[in-house]
N, C-alpha and C positions, 0 to 999 in steps of 0.2 A: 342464573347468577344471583347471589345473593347480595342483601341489600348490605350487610358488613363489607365483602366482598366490591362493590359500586365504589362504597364510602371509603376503603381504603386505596383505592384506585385514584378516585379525584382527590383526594389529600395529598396523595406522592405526583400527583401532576401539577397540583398547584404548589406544592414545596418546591420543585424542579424550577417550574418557574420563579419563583418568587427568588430563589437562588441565580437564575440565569438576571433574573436583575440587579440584584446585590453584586455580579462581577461587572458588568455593563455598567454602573456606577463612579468604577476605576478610586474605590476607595485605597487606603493605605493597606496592604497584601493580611497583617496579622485582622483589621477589622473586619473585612472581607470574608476571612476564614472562621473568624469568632461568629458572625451571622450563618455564614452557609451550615454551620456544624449546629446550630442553636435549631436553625429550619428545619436540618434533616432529619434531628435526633426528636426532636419531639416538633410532628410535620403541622398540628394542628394550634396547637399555644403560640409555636415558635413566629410561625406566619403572621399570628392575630399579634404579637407582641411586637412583628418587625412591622406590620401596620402603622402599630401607634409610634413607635420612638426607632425607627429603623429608616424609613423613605428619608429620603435627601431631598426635599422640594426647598430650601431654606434660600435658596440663591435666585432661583426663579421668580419667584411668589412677592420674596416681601420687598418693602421700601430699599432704594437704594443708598445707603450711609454714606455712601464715599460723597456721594452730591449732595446731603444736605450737609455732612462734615465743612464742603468747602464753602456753599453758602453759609452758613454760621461763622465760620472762620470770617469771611469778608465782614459779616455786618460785627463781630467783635472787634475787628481791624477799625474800623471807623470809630471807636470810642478807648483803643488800649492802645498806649506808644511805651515803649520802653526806653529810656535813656540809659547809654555806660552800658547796655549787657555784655557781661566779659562770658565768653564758654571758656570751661575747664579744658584743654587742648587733649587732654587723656581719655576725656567721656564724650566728644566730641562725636567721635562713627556710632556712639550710643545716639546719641540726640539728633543727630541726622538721621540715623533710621526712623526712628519715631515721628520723625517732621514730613521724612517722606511716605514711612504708614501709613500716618495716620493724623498726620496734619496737627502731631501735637505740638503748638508752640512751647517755647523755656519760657517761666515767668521767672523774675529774681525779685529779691524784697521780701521774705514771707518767714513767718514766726510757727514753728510747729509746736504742739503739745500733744505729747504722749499719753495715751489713755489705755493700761492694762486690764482694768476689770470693768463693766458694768456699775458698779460704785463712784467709781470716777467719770464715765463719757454719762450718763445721763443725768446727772444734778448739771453736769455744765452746758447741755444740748438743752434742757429746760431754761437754764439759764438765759441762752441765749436766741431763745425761742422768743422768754420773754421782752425781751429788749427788741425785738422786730420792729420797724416801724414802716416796711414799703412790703416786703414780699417773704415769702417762707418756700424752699421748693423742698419735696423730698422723695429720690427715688430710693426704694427699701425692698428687697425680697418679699420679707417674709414683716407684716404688722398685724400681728400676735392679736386677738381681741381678748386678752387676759388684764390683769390689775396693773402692768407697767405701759402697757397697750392703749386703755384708757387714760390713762395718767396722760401720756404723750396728745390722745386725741383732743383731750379736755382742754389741755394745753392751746393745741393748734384751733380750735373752736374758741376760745377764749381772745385767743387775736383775729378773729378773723370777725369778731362782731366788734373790734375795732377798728373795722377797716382796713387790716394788712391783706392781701393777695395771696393766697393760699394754694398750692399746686401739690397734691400726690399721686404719685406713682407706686401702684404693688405689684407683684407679679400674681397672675392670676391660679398657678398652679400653688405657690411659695404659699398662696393665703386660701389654699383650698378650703379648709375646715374654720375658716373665718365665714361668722353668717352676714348676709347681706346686709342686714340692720345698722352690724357697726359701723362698715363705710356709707351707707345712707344718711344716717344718723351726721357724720362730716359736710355731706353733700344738702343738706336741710338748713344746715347754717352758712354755707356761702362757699364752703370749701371746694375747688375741683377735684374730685378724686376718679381717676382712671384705671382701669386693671392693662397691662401689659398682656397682651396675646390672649385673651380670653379664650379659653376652647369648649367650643360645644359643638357639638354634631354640626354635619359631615365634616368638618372642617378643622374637626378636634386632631387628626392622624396625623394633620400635618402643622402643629403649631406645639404639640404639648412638648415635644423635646428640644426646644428650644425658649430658653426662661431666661428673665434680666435677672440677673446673679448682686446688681452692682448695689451697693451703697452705701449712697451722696445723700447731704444734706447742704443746702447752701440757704443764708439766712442774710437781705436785704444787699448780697451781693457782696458784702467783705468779712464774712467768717462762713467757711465751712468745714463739713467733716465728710472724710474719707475712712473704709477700712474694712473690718470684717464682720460689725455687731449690727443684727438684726433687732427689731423693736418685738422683743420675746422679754417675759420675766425670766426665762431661762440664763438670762447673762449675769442676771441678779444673785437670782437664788440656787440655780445649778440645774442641773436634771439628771433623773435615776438614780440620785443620792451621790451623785457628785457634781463641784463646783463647776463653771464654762469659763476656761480663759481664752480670752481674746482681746485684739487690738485694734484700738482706733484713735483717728488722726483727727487734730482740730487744726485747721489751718486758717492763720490770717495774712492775708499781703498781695500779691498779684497773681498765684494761682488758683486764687479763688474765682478768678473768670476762667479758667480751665475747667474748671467742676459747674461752674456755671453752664457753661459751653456745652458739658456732656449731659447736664441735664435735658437743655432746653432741646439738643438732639431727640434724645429719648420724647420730649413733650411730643417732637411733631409726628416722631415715631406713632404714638399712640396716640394724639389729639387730632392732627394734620392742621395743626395755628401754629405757625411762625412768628415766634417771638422774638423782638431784637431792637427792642428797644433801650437809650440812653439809661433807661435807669435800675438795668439788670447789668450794668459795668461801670457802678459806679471810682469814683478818684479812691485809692485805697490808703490809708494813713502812711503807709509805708512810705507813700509819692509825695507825702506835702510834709512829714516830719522826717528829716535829717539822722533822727536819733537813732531808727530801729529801722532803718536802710541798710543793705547789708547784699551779698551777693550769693544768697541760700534758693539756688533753683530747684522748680519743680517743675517736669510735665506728666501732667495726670493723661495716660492713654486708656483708651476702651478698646475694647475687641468684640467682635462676635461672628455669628454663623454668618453674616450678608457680607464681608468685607472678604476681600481676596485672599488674603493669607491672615496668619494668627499672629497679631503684632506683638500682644503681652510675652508670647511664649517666646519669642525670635528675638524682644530682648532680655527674657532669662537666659536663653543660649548663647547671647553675645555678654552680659553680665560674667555669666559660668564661664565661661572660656577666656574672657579675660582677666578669670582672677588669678594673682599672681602669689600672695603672702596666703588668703583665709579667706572663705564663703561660707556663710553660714546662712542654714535658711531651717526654717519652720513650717509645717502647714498637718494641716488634720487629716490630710488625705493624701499617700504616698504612690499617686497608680501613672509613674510619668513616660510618656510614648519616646520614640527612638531617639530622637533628637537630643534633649533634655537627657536620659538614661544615660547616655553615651559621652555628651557631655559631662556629666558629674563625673563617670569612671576615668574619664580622660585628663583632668584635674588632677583628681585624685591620685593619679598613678604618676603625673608628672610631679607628684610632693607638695601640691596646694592643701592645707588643712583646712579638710571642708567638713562641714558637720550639718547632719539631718535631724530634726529632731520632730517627733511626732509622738500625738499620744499613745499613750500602754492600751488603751483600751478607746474605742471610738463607737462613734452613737450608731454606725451601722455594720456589724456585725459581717453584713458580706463582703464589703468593703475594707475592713480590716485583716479579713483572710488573704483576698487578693492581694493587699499590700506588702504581706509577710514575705514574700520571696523577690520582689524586688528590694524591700531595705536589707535583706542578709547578703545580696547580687552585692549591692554598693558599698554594702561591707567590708565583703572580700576585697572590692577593690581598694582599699583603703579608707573611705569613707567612714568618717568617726557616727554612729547611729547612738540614738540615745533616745527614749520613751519617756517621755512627762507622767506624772503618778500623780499629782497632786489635781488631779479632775482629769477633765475633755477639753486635750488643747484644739481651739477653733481657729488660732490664729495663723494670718499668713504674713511671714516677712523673707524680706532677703537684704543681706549686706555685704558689700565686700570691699575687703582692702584700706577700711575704714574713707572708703571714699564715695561710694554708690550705694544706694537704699533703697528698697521699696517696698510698699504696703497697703491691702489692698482688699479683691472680693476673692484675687484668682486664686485657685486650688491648682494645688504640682497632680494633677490629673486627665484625663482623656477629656469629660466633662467641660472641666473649665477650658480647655484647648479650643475643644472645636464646637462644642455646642452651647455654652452660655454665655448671653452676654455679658462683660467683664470689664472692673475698673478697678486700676493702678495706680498709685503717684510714687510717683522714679523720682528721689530725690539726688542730687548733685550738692553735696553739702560735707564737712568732714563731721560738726559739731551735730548734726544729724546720723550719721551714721556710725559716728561713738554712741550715742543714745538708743539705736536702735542693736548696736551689738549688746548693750549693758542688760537690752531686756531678752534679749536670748540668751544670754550666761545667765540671769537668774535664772528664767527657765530650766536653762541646762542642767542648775544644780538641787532641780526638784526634779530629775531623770535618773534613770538607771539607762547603762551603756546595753547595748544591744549582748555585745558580747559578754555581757556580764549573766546571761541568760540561757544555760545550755539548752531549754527545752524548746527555744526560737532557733537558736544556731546550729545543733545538730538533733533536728525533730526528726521523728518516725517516719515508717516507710506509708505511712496512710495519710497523715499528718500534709509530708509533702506532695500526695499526691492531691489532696484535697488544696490544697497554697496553689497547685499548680493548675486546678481545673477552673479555680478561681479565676487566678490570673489572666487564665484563658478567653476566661468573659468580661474582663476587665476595660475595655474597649467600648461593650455596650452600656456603661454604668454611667 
């Protein structure tokens, strides 16, 4: 027998198996199929690939969130009281869900500002960098070691030989091509900097597909910012010869201990120091001045692989199904599992004007294919589609009914569902969700309508079969 012969023998026995574990998993039946068809067709890659970002160890292995959730929760409880909270009696089963997900409390009191470009969130995130005078936290995907990269570091080096308290968080994949120097360089002047799931052998197969997606910045405990801009010059200047839109929230008032909350999660995630003390929850202006009191709730929820179910995404399905007039939502990344899919068409059909918008062109190309035949699916169902032309829309929002809003890290994708960690703030506000509809109508009207595009809506016979082969592995991305 030949050694070709040997070698294709134990490749189709270790496929087999590798597949007999992929159903033993009892994943969701289309994931399941997209792995076993990925194994069997090519028995060698397929394996080594469902190695790295395939195994399911995620629930086993790491820290357990729900019990440091609810100890943080207690020692926030010992420094946050709320007086008057009124809930909206309509968002109500929203905010219980979330309370009982995920332990996210309602803050009221809080002033938002809307940041569309990179122009806008970082002169004001410098700004209030500089005005620090107890602590600085920052969890970030991706902190670029480029010229806006520096700028930010320079910044946070510059108060920390002030004596502010300094804490970053990057994901350790997000900043792969960042060299060690830069974050050392932080950590020489007094900074703590940490990487989120560092992977390096053996132990690299079961940590890389799982990455903190989320970020927070929270600054001496009463201004933070939420949303979807990473600390990249790309938000500035653009990338591939086009501009990046995206959105981000500055928040001041009493959910800024919500973002507090999820940071210092995240610290013990990666530190294992419990922090909770008085002066990371401090009295917020809202509580001592009269004037800018107000009853604009927010609760910022996280999700990720360690927690029992997908809290973000259960309440976009409670959102979506309860819209009744108009939903409108945004995101860069169109690849949404049965739940969410099913919900939109459902909407949709019953006469809710919902509208998707995403960009004409996106930064990953496979990604884009697969997304092609789900937005023309939600087309058909009535679903108003529409492509952003004026760059790489990065942004995620959702609104409805001019009554509920949210905006965040999570992407309408398989990724963001089940594999990254993930953070949101669900706002309860009306004057908040006229603001955030006004910036997806501009968007909107730097779009072309899906159907306005025959070669998208009635493409070729190779065309769809290729949207379809995509879509197929859509699951794994």
């Amino acid at each position: 027998m030949s050694w070709n012969v040997i070698f294709v023998i134990v490749s189709q026995l270790i496929a087999i198996l590798a597949i007999i574990h992929v159903v033993l998993d009892n994943r969701q039946p289309a994931k399941t199929l997209a792995w076993a068809l990925v194994i069997w067709f090519v028995p060698v890659a397929g394996v080594v690939f469902y190695l790295f970002f395939g195994i399911n160890t995620r629930k086993e292995r790491y820290v357990s969130e729900r019990s440091m959730n609810q100890l943080t929760k207690r020692s926030m409880l010992e420094f946050v009281e709320q007086q008057n909270l009124r809930l909206p009696e309509k968002q109500k089963p929203l905010i219980d869900l979330f309370i009982n997900q995920n332990l996210a409390l309602p803050f009221k009191d809080n002033k938002v500002d809307i940041y569309t470009d990179g122009y806008q969130f970082f002169p004001a995130l410098l700004q209030e960098i500089s005005k620090a005078r107890s602590h600085i936290h920052v969890d970030m995907y991706i902190f670029a070691d480029d010229a806006l990269g520096t700028l930010i570091a320079d910044a946070l080096i510059a108060k920390a030989r002030e004596g502010v308290e300094i804490r970053v968080i990057y994901d350790d994949v997000g900043c792969w091509n960042v060299k060690r120097q830069f974050f050392e360089r932080m950590r020489e002047e007094g900074i703590e900097v940490v990487a989120f799931m560092p992977v390096h052998f053996p132990s690299f197969t079961s940590k890389v597909n799982y990455r903190n997606h989320r970020k927070i910045i929270v600054v001496d405990g009463l201004v933070g910012f939420i949303g979807g801009m990473n600390f990249a010059l790309r938000y500035v200047k653009g990338s591939k010869g086009q501009p990046w839109r995206d959105t981000m929230l500055k928040v001041t008032g009493g959910a800024v201990n919500a973002l507090q909350r999820a940071f210092l999660v995240d610290w013990y995630f990666v530190d294992r120091t419990l922090l909770s003390d008085r002066k990371f929850y401090p009295q917020h202006a809202s509580e001592a001045d009269e004037q800018i009191a107000n009853n604009c709730l927010i609760q910022v929820v996280t999700s990720g692989p360690v927690t029992p179910y997908p809290e973000i995404m259960q309440g976009f399905v409670r959102i979506i199904t309860g819209a009744r007039r108009y939903l409108y939502l945004e995101t860069p990344y169109f690849l949404p599992n049965d739940p969410v899919l099913f919900a939109l068409k459902t909407v949709a059909l019953a006469g809710v004007d919902v509208r998707v918008l995403c960009p004409r062109h996106s930064d990953a190309r496979f990604v884009e294919w697969a997304s092609r035949s789900y937005l023309r699916e939600v087309a058909e169902a009535g679903v108003k589609v529409s492509l952003y032309q004026s760059g790489f829309l990065h942004s995620k929002v959702m609104v409805c009914d001019d009554a509920v809003s949210t905006c965040g890290s999570t992407n309408l994708d398989f990724r963001s569902f089940e594999n990254n960690f993930e953070a949101n703030a669900f706002f309860y506000d009306e004057g908040v969700a006229l603001r955030m509809k006004k910036v997806f109508l501009d968007d909107e009207r730097q779009s072309v309508a899906l159907t306005d595009l025959p070669e998208r809506m009635r493409a070729s016979f190779f065309i769809r079969l290729w949207e379809s082969i995509t879509r197929l592995m859509a699951p794994l991305f």
